[in-house]
N, C-alpha and C positions, 0 to 999 in steps of 0.2 A: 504494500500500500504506500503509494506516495505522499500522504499526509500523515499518518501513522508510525511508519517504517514497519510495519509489520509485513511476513513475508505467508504466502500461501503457494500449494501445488497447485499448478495448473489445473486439475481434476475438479479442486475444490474451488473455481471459478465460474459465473456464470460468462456465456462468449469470452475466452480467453482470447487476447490478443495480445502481440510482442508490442513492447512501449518501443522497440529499436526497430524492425524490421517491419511491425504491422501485419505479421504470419500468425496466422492459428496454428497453434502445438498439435499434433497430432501422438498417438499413445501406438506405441508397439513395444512386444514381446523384448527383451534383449537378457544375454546372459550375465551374473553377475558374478567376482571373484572376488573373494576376503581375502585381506590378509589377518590372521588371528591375532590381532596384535596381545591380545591375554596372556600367549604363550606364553609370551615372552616378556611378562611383567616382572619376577626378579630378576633379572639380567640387564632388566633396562632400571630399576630400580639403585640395584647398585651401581650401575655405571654414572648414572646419576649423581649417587654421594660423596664424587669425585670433586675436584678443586679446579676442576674446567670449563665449569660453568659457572655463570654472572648470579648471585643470589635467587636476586628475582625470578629467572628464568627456575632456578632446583622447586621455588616455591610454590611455583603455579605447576610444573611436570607433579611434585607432591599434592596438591591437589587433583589431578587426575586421573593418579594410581590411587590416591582414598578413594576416588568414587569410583573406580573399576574403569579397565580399560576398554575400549569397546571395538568391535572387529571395524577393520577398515575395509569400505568398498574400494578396492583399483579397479574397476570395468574402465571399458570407456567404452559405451552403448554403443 
């Protein structure tokens, strides 16, 4: 929403139109690949509690290993 900044799916519009292009989005099938990124949340935890990185930066990564990691989409539709 451009007064809001609130953000919606396409799906979830009535007549969706591109504010750039002026194209209607069209919906198809496509495959999707995770990377797990959980796996490999102590590995990346500790590498973390290293001294090569800026404060700030360890604090906000701790913050998102508290709240669990979450798989990453790489597709590219």
């Amino acid at each position: 929403c451009e007064v809001c900044g609130a953000t919606y799916d396409p799906t979830e519009l009535k007549n969706p139109v591109s504010a750039v292009s002026g194209a209607t989005p069209i919906t198809k099938e496509s495959k999707h690949y995770f990377f797990k990124l959980g796996n490999f949340e102590p590995m990346l935890r500790e590498w973390t509690q290293g001294d090569h990185l800026q404060a700030e930066v360890g604090r906000k990564l701790g913050e998102w290993f508290d709240s669990g990691l979450q798989d990453w989409d790489i597709s590219r539709g």
